[in-house]
N, C-alpha and C positions, 0 to 999 in steps of 0.2 A: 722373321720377316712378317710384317703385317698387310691386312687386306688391302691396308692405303699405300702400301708400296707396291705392293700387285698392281692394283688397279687403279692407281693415283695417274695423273698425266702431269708433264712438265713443258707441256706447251703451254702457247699465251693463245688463245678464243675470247673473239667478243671484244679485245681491246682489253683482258683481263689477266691477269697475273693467275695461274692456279696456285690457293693459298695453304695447298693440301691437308684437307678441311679433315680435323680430326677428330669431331665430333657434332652432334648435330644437334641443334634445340628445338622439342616440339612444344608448339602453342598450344593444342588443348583448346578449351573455353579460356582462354584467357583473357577475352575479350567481355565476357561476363564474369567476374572476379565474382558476384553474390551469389551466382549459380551452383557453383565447383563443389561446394560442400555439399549443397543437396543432388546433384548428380552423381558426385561420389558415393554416393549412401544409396541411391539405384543400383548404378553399375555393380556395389560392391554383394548385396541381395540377389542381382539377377545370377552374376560370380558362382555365387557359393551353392546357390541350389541348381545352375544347370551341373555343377559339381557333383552332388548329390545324386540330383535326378539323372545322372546319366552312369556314377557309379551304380546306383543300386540296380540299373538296368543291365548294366555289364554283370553283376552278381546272381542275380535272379536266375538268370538263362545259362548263366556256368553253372549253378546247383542245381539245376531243375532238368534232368536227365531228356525231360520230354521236349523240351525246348531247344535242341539238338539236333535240329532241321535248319534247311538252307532260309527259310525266312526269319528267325530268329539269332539264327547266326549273322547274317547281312545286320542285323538294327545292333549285335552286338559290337560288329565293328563299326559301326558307326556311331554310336557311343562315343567307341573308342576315341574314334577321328575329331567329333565334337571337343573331346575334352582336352584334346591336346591342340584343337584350334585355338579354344577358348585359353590355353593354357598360354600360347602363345601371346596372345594379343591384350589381356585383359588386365593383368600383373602390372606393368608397364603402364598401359590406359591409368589405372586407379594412383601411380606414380606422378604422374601427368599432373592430374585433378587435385594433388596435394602437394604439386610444389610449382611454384609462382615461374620460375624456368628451367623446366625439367632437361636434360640434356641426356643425351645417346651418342653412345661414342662410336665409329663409323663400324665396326666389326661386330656390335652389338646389332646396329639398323639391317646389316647385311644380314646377320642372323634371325634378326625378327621377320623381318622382307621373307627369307627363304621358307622357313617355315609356315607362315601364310599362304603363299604359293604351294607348299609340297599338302596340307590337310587340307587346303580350299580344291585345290585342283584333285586329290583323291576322293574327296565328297562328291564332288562332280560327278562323276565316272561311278560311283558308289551308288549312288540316287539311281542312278541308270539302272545299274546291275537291281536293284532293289524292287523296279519296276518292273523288269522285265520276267522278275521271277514270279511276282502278282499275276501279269499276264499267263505267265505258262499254266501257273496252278489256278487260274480260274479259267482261262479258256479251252487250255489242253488239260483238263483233271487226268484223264488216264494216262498218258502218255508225261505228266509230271516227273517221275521219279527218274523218266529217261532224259529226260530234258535238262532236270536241275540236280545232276546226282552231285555225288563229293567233289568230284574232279573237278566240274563245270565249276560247282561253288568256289574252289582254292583259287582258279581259273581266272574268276570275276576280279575278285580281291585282289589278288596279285599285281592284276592287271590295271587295276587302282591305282595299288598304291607305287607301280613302275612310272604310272601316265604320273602321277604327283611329282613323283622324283624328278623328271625329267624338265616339268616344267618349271618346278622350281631352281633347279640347275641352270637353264637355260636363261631364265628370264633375271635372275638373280644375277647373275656373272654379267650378264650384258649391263645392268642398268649400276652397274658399279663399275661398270670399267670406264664411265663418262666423265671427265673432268668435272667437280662440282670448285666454283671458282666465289670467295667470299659471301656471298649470302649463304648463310646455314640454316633459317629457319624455317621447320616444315609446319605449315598452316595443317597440322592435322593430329589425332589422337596417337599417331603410332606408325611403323615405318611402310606404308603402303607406297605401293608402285608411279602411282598417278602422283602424288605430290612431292613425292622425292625427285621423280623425272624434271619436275618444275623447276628445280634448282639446278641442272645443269646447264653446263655453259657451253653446248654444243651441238651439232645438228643433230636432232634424235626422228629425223623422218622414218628412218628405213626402221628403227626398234619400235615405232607409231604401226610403219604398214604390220608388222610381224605381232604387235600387240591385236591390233585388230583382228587379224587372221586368226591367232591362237584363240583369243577370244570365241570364235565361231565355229572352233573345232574341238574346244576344252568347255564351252558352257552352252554355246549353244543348241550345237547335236543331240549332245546327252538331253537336254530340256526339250529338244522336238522328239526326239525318240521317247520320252519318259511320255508328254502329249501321245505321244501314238499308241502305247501301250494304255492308257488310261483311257481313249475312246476306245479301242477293242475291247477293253474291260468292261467300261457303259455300255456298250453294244453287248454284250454277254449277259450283263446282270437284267436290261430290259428283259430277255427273255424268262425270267425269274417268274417259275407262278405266282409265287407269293409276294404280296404285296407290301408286305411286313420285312423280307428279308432283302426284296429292292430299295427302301428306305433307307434300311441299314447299311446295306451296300453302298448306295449312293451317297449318304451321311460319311461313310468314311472315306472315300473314295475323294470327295470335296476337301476332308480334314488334308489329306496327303498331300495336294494340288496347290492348296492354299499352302502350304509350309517350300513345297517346292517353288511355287511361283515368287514367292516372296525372299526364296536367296537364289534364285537365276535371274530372275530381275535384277534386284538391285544391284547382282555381281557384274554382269552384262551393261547394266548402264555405267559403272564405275569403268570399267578395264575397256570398252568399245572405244571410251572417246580419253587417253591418258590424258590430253591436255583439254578436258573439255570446257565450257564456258560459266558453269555449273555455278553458283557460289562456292567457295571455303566451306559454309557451313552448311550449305545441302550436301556438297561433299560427303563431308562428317556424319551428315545423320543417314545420309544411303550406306553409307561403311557400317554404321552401329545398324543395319536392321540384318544384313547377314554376315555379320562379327559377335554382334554380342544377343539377338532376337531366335537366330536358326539354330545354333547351339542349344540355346533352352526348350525350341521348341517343336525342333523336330522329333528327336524320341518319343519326348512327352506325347505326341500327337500321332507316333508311330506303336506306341506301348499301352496307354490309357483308354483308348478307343479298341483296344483288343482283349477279348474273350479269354484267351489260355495264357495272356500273362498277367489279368485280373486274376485268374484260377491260380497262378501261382506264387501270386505275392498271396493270397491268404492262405496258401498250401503251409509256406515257409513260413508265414506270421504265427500261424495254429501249432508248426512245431516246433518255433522259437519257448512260443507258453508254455507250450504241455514240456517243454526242459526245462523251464522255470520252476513250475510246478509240482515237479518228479520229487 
C-alpha cells in the first residue's frame, strides 16, 4: 500500500476531480534556463565542503580525547544534524538544476518533506541547548560542571532530536493527507511545506493556524531564549578587565548570533506565513539561505573562531606527519 493511498482523498473539492497525483514536478530555476549551470556548480562547491567541513569536525572532536566536553560535543552533533540536513535537501536540489523537468514521486516528497522537518526542527532546539551551555560556563564558571554534567548533555540531545521527530511526524502526515487535485507543479527547489500546501485542493485554515503556532514554539522560543542567553553573556564579558579578551569575547559572540540570526530568520519568515504573498523566487532564495548557507556555516563559525579545536586540528596534523615520516 502506498503513501498515496494512505493519504490520497477521493472526494471532488473546488469543482475538482482528485487525480491522485503520483508524482510531483519541481521547477527549480527553470524560469532562467542560462542560469542552472552556473548555479549548479555553486550549489554543488557549497555541497561538498559543508561535507567536508562538517565531517572533519565530527572527526577532530571523536579523536581528541580533550574535546569530550558538553561544548564540543553539542557542535559534534551538530555537524551531525547539518550534514544529514544538507543530505537531505541538496542531492535532489543539484537533480533539479540538471534536468529541464525534474519530477518527485509522492512518497519520495513525503520523504524529503519529513526529513527537513525532523534535522531543521532538531537544530532548532540544538542551537538552544548550545547557548544555554555558553551561558552556564561563562556566567556560572564554578557551578559549570553541576549545571552541564553528562546527563544534562544526553538530556539536551535527546531532547532535540524527540522535539524533531515529532514535528516532523506531525506536520508531515497532515500536509499529505490533503487532496492535491491536478496541478502538480511545485514552484520551488525541493519538497518544502509552504509550496507544497499551495497545491492542495482544500481548506488548509486550521494546518495555517497550527503552522503558525508551531512555528512560535519550534523556532521562535529557542531564538528568544538563545537572545537571552547571549545578552547574559554580553553582560558577563563587559565586566572583563581585559580589554583584549572583551573583543575577543564579543568578536565571537557576534560570529555565533549572526549564523543563528540568519537561520531563525529566514526559517520564521518561510513557515510564519505557509501561503504567504512572498514571490516564488524570494521563496526560494530565503529557503537556500537556511538549506543550503547554515549548513556550511554554522560549524565553520562555531569551530574556526575557537582556540582548542584550532589546537587540535594541528595536534592531529603534526601526528598525521610525524606517521608519515616514521
Amino acid at each position: 500500500m502506498t503513501l498515496r493511498t494512505i493519504y490520497g482523498s477521493t472526494s471532488t473539492t473546488r469543482g475538482q476531480n482528485d487525480s491522485s497525483v503520483a508524482e510531483f514536478i519541481l521547477l527549480g530555476f527553470s524560469a532562467f534556463p542560462e542560469l542552472q549551470g552556473c548555479v549548479f556548480g555553486v550549489f554543488l562547491v557549497i555541497y561538498l565542503v559543508t561535507l567536508i567541513g562538517n565531517a572533519l569536525i565530527i572527526i577532530i572532536i571523536f579523536l581528541d580525547q580533550s574535546l569530550h566536553i558538553p561544548m564540543y560535543l553539542f557542535l559534534q552533533n551538530l555537524s551531525m544534524v547539518e550534514m544529514s540536513f544538507s543530505a537531505a535537501i541538496t542531492p535532489e536540489m543539484l537533480v533539479v538544476l540538471t534536468t529541464e523537468k525534474a519530477t518527485i514521486s509522492f512518497e519520495g516528497c513525503f520523504a524529503q518533506m519529513y526529513f527537513i522537518l525532523l534535522f531543521g526542527g532538531t537544530e532548532c532546539f540544538l542551537l538552544g541547548a548550545m547557548a544555554y551551555d555558553r551561558f552556564a560556563a561563562i556566567c556560572h564558571p564554578l557551578s559549570y560542571p553541576v549545571i552541564m554534567n553528562q546527563r544534562v548533555f544526553m538530556k539536551l540531545v535527546i531532547f532535540s532530536m524527540i522535539s524533531g521527530i515529532m514535528v516532523a511526524s506531525v506536520q508531515t502526515t497532515w500536509v499529505f493527507s490533503f487532496p492535491y487535485c491536478g496541478h502538480r507543479e511545485i514552484n520551488h527547489l525541493f519538497c518544502e511545506t509552504p509550496p507544497v500546501l499551495e497545491l492542495a485542493c482544500a481548506d488548509t485554515f486550521l494546518f495555517e493556524v497550527y503552522a503558525f503556532t508551531g512555528t512560535i514554539l519550534i523556532v521562535m522560543v529557542p531564538f528568544l531564549l538563545i537572545l537571552l542567553s547571549y545578552t547574559r553573556i554580553l553582560f558577563a564579558i563587559l565586566k572583563m578587565p581585559s580589554s583584549t579578551g572583551r573583543q575577543k569575547a564579543f568578536s565571537t559572540c557576534a560570529s555565533h548570533l549572526t549564523s543563528v540570526t540568519l537561520f531563525y530568520g529566514t526559517a520564521s519568515i518561510t513557515y510564519l506565513q505557509p501561503k504567504s504573498r512572498y514571490s516564488p523566487d524570494t521563496k526560494k532564495l530565503m529557503s537556500l539561505a537556511y538549506t543550503l548557507l547554515t549548513p556550511l556555516l554554522n560549524p565553520l563559525i562555531y569551530s574556526l573562531r575557537n582556540k582548542e579545536m584550532k589546537r587540535a586540528v594541528v595536534k592531529l596534523w603534526r601526528r598525521k606527519v610525524a606517521l608519515h615520516t616514521a
